[in-house]
N, CA, C and O atoms as a GROMACS GRO file, in nm:
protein
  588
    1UNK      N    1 -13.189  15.867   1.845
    1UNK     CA    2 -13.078  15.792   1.898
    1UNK      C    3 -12.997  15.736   1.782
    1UNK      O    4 -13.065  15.711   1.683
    2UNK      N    5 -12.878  15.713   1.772
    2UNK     CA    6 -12.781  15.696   1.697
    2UNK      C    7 -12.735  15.552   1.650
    2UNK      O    8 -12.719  15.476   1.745
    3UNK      N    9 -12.724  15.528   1.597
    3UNK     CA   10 -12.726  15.343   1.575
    3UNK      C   11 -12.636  15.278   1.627
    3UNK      O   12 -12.648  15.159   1.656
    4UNK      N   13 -12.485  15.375   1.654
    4UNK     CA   14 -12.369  15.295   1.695
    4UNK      C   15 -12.440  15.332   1.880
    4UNK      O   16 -12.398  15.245   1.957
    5UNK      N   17 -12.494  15.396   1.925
    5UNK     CA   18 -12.505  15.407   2.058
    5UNK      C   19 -12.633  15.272   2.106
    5UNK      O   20 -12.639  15.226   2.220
    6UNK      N   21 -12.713  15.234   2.004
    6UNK     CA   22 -12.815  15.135   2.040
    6UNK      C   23 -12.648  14.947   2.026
    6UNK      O   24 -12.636  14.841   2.086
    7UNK      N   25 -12.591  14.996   1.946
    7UNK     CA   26 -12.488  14.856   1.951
    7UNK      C   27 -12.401  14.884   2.003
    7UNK      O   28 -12.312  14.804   1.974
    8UNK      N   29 -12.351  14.990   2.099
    8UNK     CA   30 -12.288  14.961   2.205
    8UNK      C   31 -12.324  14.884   2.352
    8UNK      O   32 -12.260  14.804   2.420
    9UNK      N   33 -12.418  14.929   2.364
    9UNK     CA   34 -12.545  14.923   2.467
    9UNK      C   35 -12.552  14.761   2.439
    9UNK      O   36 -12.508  14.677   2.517
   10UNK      N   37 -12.611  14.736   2.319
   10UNK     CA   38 -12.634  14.556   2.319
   10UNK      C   39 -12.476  14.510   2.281
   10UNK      O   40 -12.464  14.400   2.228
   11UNK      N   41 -12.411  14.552   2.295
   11UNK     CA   42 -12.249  14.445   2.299
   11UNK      C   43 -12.260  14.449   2.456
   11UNK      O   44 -12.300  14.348   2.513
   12UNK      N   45 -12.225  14.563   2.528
   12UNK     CA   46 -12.209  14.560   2.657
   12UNK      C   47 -12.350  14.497   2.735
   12UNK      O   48 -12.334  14.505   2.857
   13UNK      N   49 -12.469  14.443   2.703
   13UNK     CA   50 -12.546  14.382   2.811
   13UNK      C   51 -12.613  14.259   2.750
   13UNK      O   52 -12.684  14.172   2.801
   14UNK      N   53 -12.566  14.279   2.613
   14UNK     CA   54 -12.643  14.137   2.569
   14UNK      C   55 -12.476  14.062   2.473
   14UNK      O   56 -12.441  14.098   2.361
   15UNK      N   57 -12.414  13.974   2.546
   15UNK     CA   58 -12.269  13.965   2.510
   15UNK      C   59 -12.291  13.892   2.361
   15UNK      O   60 -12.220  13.920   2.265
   16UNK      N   61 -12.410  13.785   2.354
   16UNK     CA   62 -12.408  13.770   2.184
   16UNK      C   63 -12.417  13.849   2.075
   16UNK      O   64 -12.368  13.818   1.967
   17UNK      N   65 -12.482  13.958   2.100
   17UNK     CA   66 -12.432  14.041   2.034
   17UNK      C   67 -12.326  14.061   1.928
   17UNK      O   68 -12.318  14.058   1.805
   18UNK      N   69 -12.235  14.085   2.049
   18UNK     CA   70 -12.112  14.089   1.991
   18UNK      C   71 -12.052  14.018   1.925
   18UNK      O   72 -11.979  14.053   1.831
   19UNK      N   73 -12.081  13.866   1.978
   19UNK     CA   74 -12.029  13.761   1.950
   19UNK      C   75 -12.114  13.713   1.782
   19UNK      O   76 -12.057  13.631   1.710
   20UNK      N   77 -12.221  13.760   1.748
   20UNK     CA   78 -12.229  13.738   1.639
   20UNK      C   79 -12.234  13.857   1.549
   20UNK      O   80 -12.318  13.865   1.460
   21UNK      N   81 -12.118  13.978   1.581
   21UNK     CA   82 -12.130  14.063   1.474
   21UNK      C   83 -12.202  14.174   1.442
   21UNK      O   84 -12.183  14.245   1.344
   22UNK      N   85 -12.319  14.193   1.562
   22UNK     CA   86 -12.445  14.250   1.534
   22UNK      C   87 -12.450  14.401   1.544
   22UNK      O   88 -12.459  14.453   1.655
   23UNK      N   89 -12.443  14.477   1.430
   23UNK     CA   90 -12.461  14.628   1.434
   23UNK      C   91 -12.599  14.660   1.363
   23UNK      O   92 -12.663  14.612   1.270
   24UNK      N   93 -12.614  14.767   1.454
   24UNK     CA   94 -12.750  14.859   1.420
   24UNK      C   95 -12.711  14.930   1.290
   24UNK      O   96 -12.606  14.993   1.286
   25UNK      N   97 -12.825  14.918   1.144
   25UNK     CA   98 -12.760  14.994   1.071
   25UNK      C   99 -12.828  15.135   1.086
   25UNK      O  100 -12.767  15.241   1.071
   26UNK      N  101 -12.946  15.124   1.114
   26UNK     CA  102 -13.075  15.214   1.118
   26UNK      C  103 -13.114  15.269   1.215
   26UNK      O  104 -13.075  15.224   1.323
   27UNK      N  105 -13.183  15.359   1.215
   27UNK     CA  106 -13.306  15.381   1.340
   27UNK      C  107 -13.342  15.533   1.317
   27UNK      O  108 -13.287  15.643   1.328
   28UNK      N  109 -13.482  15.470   1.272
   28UNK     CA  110 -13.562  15.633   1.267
   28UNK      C  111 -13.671  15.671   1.370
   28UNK      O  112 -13.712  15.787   1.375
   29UNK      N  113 -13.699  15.614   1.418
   29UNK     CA  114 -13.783  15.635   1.572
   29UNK      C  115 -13.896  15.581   1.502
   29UNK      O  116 -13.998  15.643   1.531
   30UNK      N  117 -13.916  15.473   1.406
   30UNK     CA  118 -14.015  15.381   1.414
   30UNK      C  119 -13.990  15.286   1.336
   30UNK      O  120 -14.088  15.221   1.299
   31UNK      N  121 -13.826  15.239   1.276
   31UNK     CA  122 -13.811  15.106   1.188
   31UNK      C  123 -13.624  15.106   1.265
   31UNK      O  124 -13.541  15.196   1.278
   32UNK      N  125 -13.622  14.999   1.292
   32UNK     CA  126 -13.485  14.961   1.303
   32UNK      C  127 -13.411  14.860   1.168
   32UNK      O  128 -13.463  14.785   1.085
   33UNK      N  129 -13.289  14.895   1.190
   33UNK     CA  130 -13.233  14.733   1.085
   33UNK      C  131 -13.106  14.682   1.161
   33UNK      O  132 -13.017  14.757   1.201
   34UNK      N  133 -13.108  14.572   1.172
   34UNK     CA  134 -12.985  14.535   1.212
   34UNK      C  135 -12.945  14.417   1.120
   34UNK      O  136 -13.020  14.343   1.057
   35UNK      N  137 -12.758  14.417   1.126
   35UNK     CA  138 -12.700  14.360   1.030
   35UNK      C  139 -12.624  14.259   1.159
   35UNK      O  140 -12.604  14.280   1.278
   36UNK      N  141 -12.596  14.147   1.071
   36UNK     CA  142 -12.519  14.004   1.096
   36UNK      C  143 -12.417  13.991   0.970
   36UNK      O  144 -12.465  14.008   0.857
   37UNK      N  145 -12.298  13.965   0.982
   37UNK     CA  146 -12.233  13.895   0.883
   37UNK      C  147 -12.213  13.790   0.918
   37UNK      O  148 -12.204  13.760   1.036
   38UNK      N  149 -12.198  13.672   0.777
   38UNK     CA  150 -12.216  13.587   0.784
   38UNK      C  151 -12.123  13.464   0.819
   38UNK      O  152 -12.161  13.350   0.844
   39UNK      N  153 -11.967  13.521   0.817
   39UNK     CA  154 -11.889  13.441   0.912
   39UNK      C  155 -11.871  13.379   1.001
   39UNK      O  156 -11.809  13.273   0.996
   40UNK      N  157 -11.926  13.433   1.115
   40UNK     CA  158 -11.930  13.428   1.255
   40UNK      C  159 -12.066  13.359   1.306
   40UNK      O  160 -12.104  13.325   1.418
   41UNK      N  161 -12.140  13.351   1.138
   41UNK     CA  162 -12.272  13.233   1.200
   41UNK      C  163 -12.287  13.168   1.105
   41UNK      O  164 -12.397  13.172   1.050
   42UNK      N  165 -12.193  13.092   1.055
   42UNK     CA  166 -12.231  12.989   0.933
   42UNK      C  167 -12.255  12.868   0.996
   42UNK      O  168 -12.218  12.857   1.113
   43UNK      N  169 -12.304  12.783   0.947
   43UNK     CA  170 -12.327  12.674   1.032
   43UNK      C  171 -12.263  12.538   0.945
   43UNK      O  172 -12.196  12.577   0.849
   44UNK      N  173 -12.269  12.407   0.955
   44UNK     CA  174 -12.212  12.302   0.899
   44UNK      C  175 -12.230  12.286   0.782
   44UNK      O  176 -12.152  12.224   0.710
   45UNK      N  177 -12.353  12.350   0.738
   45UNK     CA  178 -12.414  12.366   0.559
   45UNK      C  179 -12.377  12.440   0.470
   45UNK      O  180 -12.418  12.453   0.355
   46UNK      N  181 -12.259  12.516   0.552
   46UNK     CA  182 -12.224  12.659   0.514
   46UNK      C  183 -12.358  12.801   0.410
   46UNK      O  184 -12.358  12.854   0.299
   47UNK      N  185 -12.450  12.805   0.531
   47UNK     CA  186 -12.561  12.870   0.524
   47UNK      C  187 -12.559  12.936   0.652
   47UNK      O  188 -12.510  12.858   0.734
   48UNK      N  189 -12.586  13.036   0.701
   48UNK     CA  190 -12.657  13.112   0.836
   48UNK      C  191 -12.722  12.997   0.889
   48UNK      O  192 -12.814  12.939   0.830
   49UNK      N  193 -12.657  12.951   1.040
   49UNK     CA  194 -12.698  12.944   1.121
   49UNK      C  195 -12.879  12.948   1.223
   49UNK      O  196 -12.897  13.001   1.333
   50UNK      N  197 -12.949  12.897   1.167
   50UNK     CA  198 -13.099  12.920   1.228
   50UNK      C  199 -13.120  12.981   1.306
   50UNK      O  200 -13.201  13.072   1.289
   51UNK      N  201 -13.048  12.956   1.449
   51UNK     CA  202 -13.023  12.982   1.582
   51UNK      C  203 -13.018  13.150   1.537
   51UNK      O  204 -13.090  13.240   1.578
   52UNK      N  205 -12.891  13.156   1.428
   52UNK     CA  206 -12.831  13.306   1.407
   52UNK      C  207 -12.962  13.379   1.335
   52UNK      O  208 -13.014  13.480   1.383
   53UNK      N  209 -13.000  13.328   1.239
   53UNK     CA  210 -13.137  13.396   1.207
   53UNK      C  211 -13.240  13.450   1.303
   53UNK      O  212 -13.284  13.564   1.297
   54UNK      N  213 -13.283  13.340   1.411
   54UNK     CA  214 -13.388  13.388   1.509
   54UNK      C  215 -13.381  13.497   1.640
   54UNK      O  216 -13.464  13.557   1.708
   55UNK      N  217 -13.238  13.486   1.634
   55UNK     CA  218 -13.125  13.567   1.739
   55UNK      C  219 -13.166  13.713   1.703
   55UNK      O  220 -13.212  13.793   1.784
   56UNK      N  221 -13.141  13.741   1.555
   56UNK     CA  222 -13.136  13.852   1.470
   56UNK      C  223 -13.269  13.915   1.502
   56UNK      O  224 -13.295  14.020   1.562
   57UNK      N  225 -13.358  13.813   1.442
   57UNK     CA  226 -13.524  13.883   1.465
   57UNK      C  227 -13.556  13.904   1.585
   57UNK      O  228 -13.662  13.967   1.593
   58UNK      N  229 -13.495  13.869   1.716
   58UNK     CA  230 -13.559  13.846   1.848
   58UNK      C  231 -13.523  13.988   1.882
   58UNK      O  232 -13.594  14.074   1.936
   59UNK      N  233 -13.362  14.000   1.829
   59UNK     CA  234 -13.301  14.114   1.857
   59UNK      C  235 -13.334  14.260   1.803
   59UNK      O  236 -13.336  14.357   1.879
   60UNK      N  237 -13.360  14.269   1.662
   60UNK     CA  238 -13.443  14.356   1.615
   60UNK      C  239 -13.575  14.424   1.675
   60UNK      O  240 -13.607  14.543   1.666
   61UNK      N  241 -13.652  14.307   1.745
   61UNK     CA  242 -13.753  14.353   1.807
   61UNK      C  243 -13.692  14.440   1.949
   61UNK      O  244 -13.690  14.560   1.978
   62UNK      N  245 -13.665  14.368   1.989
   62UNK     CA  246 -13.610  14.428   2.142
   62UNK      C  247 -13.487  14.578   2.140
   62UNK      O  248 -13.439  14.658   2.220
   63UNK      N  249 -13.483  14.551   2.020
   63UNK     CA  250 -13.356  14.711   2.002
   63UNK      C  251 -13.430  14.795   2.008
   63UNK      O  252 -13.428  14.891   2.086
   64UNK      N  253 -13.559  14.752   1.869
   64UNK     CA  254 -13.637  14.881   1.852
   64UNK      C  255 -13.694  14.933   1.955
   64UNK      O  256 -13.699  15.054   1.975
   65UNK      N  257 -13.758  14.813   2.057
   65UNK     CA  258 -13.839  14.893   2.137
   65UNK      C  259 -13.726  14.941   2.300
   65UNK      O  260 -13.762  14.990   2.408
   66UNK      N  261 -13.628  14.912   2.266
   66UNK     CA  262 -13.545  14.982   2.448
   66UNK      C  263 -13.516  15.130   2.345
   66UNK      O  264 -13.528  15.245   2.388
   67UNK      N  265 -13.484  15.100   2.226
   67UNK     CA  266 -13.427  15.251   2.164
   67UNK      C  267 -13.531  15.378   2.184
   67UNK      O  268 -13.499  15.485   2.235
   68UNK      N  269 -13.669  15.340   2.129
   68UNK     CA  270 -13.770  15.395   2.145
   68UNK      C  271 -13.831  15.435   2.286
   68UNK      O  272 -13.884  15.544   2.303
   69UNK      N  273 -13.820  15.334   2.392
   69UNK     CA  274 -13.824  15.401   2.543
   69UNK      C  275 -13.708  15.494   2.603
   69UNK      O  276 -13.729  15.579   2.690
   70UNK      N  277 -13.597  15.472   2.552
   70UNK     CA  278 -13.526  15.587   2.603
   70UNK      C  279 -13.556  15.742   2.577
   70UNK      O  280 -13.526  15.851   2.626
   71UNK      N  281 -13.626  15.696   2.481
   71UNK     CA  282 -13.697  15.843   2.445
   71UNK      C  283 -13.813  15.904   2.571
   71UNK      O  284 -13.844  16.018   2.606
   72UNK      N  285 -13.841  15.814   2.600
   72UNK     CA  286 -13.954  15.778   2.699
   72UNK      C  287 -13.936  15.815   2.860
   72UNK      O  288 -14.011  15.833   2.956
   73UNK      N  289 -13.800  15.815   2.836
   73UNK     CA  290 -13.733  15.863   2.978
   73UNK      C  291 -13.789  15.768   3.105
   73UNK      O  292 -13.784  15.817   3.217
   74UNK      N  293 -13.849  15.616   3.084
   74UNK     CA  294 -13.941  15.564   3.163
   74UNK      C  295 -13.841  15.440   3.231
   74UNK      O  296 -13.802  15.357   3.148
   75UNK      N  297 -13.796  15.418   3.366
   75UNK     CA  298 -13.715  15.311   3.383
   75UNK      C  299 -13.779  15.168   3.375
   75UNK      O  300 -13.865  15.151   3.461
   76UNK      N  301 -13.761  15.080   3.306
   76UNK     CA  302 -13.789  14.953   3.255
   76UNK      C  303 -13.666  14.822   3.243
   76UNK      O  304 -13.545  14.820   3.220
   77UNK      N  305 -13.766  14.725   3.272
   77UNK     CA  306 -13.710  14.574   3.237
   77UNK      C  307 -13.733  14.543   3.081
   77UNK      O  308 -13.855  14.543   3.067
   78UNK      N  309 -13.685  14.522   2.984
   78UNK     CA  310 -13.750  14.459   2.878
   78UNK      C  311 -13.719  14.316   2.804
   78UNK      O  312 -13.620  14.297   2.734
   79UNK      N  313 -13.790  14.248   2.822
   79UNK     CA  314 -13.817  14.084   2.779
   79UNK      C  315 -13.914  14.024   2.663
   79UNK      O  316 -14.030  14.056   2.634
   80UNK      N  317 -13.844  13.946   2.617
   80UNK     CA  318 -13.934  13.837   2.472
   80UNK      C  319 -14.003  13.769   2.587
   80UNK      O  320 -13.950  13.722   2.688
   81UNK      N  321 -14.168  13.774   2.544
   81UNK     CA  322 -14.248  13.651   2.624
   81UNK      C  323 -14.249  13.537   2.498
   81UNK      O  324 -14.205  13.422   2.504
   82UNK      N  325 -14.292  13.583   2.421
   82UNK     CA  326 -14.267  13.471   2.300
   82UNK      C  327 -14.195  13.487   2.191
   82UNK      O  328 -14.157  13.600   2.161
   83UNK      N  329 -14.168  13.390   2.121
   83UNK     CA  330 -14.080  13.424   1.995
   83UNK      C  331 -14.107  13.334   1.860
   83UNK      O  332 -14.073  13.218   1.882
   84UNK      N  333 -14.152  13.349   1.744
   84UNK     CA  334 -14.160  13.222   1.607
   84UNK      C  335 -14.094  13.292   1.518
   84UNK      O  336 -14.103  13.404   1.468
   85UNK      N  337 -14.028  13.204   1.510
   85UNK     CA  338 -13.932  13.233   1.316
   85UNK      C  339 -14.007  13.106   1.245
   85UNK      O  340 -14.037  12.990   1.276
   86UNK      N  341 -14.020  13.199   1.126
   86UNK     CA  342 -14.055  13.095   1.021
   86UNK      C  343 -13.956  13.128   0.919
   86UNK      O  344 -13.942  13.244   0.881
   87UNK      N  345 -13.866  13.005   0.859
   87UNK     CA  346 -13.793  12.978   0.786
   87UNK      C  347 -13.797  12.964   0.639
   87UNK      O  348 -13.800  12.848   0.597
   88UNK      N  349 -13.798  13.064   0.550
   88UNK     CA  350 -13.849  13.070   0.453
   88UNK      C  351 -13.771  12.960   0.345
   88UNK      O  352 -13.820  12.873   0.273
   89UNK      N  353 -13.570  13.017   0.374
   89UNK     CA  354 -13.487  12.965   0.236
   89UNK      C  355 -13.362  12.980   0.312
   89UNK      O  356 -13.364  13.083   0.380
   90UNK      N  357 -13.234  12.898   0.324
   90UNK     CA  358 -13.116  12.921   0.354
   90UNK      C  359 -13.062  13.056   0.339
   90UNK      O  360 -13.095  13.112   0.235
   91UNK      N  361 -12.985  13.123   0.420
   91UNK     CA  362 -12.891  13.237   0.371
   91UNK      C  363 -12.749  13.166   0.370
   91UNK      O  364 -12.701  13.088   0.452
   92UNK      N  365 -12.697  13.218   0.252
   92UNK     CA  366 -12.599  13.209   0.189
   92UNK      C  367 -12.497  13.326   0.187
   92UNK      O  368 -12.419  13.343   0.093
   93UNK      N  369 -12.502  13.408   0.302
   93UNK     CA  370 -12.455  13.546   0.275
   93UNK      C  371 -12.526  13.618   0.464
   93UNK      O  372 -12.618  13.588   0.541
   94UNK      N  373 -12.418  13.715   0.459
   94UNK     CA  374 -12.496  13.844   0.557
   94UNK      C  375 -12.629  13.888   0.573
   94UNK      O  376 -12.684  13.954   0.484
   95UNK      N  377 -12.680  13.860   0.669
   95UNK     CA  378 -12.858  13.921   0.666
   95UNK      C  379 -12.841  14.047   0.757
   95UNK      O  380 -12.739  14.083   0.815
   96UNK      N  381 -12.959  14.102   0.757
   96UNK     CA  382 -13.014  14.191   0.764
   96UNK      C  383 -13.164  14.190   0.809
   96UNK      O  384 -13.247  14.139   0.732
   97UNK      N  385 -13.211  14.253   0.952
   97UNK     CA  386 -13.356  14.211   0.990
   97UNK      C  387 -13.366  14.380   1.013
   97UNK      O  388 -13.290  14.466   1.058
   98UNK      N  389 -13.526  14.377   0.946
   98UNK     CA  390 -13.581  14.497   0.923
   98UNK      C  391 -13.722  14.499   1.062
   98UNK      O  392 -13.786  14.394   1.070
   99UNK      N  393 -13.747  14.567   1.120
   99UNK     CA  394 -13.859  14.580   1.241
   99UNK      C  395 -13.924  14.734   1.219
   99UNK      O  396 -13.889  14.843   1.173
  100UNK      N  397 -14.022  14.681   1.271
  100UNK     CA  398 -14.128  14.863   1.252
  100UNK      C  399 -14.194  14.850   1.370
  100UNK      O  400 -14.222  14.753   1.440
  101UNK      N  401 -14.214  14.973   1.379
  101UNK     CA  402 -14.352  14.983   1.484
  101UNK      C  403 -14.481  15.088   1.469
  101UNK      O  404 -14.452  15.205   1.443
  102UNK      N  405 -14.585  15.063   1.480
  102UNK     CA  406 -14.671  15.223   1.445
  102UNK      C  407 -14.705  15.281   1.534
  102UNK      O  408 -14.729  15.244   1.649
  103UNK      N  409 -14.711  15.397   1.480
  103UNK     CA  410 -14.744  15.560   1.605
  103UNK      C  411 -14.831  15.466   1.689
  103UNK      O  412 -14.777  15.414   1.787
  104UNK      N  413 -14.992  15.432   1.654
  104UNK     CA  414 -15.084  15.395   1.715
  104UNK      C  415 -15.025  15.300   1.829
  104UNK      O  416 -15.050  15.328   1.946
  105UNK      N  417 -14.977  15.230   1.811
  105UNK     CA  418 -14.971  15.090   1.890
  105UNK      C  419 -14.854  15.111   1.971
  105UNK      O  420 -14.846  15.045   2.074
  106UNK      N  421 -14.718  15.233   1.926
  106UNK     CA  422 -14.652  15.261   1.981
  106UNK      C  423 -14.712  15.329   2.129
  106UNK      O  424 -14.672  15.288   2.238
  107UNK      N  425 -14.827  15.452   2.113
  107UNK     CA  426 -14.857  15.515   2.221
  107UNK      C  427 -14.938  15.438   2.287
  107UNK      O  428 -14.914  15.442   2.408
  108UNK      N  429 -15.039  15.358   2.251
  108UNK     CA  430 -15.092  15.264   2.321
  108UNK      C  431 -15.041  15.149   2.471
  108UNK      O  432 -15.101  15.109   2.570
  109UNK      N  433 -14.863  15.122   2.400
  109UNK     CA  434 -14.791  15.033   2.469
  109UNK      C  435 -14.743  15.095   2.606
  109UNK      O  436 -14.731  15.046   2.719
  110UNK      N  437 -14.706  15.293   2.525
  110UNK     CA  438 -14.640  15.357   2.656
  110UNK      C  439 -14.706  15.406   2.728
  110UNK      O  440 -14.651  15.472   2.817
  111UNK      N  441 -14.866  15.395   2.723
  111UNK     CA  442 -14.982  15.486   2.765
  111UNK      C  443 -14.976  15.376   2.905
  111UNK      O  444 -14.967  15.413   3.023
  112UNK      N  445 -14.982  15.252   2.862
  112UNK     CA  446 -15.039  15.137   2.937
  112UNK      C  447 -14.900  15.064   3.031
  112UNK      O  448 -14.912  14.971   3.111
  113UNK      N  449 -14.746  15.150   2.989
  113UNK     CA  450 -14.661  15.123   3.085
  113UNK      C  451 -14.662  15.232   3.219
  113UNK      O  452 -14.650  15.219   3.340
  114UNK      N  453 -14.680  15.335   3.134
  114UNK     CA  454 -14.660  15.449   3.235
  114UNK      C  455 -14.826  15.406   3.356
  114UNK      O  456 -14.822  15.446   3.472
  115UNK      N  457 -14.890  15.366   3.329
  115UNK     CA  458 -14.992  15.407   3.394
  115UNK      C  459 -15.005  15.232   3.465
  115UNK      O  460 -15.008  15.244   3.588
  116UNK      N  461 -15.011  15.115   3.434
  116UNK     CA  462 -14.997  15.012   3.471
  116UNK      C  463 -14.867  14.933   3.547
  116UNK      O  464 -14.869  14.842   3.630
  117UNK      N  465 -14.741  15.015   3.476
  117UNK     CA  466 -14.614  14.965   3.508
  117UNK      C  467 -14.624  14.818   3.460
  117UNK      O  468 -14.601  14.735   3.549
  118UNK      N  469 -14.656  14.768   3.336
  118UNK     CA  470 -14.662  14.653   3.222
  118UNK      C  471 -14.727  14.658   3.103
  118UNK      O  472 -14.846  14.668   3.073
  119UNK      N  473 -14.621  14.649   3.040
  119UNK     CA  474 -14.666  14.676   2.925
  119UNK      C  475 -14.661  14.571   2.788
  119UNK      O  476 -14.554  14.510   2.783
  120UNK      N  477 -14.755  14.540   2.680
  120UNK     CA  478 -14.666  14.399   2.585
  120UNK      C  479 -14.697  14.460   2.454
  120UNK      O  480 -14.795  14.534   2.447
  121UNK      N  481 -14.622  14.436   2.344
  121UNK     CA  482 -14.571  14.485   2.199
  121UNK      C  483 -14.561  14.327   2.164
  121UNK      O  484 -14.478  14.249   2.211
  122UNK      N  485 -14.670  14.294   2.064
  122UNK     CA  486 -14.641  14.227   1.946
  122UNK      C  487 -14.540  14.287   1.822
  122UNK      O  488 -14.597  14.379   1.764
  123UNK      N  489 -14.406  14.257   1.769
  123UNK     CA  490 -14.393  14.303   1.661
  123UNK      C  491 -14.340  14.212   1.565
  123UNK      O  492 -14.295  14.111   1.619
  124UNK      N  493 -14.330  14.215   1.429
  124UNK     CA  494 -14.294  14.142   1.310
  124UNK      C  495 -14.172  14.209   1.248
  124UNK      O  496 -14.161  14.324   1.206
  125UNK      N  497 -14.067  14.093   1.255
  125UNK     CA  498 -13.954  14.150   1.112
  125UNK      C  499 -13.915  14.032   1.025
  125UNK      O  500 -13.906  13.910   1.038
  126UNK      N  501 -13.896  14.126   0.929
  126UNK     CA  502 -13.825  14.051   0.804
  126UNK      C  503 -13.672  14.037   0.836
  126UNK      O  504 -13.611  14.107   0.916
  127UNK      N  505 -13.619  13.935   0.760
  127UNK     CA  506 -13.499  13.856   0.739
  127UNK      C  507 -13.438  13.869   0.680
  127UNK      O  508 -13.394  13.754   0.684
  128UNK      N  509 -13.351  13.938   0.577
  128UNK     CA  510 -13.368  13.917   0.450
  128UNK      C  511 -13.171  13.905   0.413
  128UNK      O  512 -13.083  13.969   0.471
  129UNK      N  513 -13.161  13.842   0.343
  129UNK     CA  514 -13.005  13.800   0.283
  129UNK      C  515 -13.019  13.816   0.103
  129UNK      O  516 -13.087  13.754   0.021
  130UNK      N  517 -12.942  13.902   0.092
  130UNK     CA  518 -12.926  13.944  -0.054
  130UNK      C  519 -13.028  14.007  -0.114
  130UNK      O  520 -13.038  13.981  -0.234
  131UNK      N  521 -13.126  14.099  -0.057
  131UNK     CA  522 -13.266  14.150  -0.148
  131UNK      C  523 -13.366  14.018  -0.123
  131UNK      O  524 -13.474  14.023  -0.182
  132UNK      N  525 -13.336  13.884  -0.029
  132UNK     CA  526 -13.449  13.825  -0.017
  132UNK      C  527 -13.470  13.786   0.108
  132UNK      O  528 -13.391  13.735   0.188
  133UNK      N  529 -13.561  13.808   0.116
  133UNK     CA  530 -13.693  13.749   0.230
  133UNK      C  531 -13.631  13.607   0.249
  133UNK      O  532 -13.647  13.523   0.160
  134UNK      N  533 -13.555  13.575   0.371
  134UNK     CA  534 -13.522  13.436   0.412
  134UNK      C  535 -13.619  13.405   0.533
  134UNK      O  536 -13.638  13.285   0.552
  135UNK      N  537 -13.669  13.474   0.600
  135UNK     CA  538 -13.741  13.417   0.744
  135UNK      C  539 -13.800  13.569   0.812
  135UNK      O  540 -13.769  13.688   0.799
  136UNK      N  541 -13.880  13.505   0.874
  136UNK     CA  542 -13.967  13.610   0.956
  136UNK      C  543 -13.991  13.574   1.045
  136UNK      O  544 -14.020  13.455   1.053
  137UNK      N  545 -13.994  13.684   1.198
  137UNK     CA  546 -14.005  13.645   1.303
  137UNK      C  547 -14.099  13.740   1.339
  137UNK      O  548 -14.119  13.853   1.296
  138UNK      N  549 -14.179  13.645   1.462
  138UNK     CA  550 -14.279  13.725   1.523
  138UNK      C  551 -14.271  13.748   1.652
  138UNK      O  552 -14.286  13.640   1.710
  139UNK      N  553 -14.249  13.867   1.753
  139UNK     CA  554 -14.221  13.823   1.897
  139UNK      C  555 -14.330  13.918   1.994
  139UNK      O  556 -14.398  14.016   1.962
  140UNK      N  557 -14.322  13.873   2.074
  140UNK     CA  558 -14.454  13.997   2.188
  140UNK      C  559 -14.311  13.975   2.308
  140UNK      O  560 -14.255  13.877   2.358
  141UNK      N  561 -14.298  14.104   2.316
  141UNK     CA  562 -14.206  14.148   2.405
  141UNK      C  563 -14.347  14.239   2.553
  141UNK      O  564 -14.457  14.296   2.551
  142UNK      N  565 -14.235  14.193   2.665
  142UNK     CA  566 -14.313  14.292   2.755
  142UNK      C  567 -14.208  14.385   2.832
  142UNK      O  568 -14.089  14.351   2.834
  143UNK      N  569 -14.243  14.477   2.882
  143UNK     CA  570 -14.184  14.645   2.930
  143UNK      C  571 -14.240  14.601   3.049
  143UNK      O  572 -14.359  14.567   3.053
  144UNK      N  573 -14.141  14.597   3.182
  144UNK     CA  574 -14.205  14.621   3.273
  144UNK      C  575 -14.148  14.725   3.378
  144UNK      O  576 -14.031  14.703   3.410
  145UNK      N  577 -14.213  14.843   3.442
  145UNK     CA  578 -14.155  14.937   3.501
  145UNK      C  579 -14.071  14.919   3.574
  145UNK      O  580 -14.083  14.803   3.614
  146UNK      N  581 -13.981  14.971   3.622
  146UNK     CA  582 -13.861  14.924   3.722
  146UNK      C  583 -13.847  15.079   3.777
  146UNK      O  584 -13.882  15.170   3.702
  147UNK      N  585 -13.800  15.107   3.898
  147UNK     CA  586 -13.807  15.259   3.972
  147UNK      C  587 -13.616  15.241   3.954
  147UNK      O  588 -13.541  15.331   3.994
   0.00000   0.00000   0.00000
């Protein structure tokens, strides 16, 4: 799947998105990246926005994994049950959140949607503004079948 077709998709159903800038730069069918510039989320400190940081990671997670079920051909709901950013250092600049997923845990998730119709994905991404590691988020998203 194509990166501008995963950020069309989240402008048109997830409207912040848009509203903060957010393009897919990546996607290899097991790491996403998505980019924020930093205009449109500076906050009073003139630093990125927190809110805009955790937005990023929440979002990263949830791209990777609707991008990766379309492959899947499987009709689904998909939702953050939980979400933690940990805040490493201000960004001062455009970030960038990096997400993975592995084969293993990938087939595991779709083994247990297709056959349960619910499914949950822990995943982890990095943050990062200028070559550094600003924050990391951790989220468990769940897949749930929809006909």
């Amino acid at each position: 799947m194509e990166p501008d077709v995963i950020t069309r998709y989240a402008h048109e159903h997830i409207p912040i998105t848009q509203h903060m800038g957010i393009v897919v730069l990546a996607f290899d069918g097991s790491q996403i990246s998505l980019f924020a510039p930093y205009a449109p989320n500076i906050n009073h400190r003139e630093t990125v926005f927190g809110g805009s940081i955790s937005n990023l990671g929440i979002l990263s997670g949830w791209a990777l994994l609707w991008a990766k079920l379309q492959t899947e051909a499987v009709p689904h709901r998909l939702v953050i049950q939980t979400s933690n950013t940990h805040f490493i250092k201000p960004a001062i600049a455009d970030i960038v959140a990096h997400c993975r997923s592995d084969r293993d845990r990938w087939t595991e998730f779709c083994t247990t949607l297709k056959r349960r119709g619910k499914a949950r994905m822990l995943l982890s991404a990095e943050i990062c503004c200028q070559d550094d590691v600003i924050a990391t988020h951790t989220g468990q998203y769940v897949a749930i079948k929809s006909e």
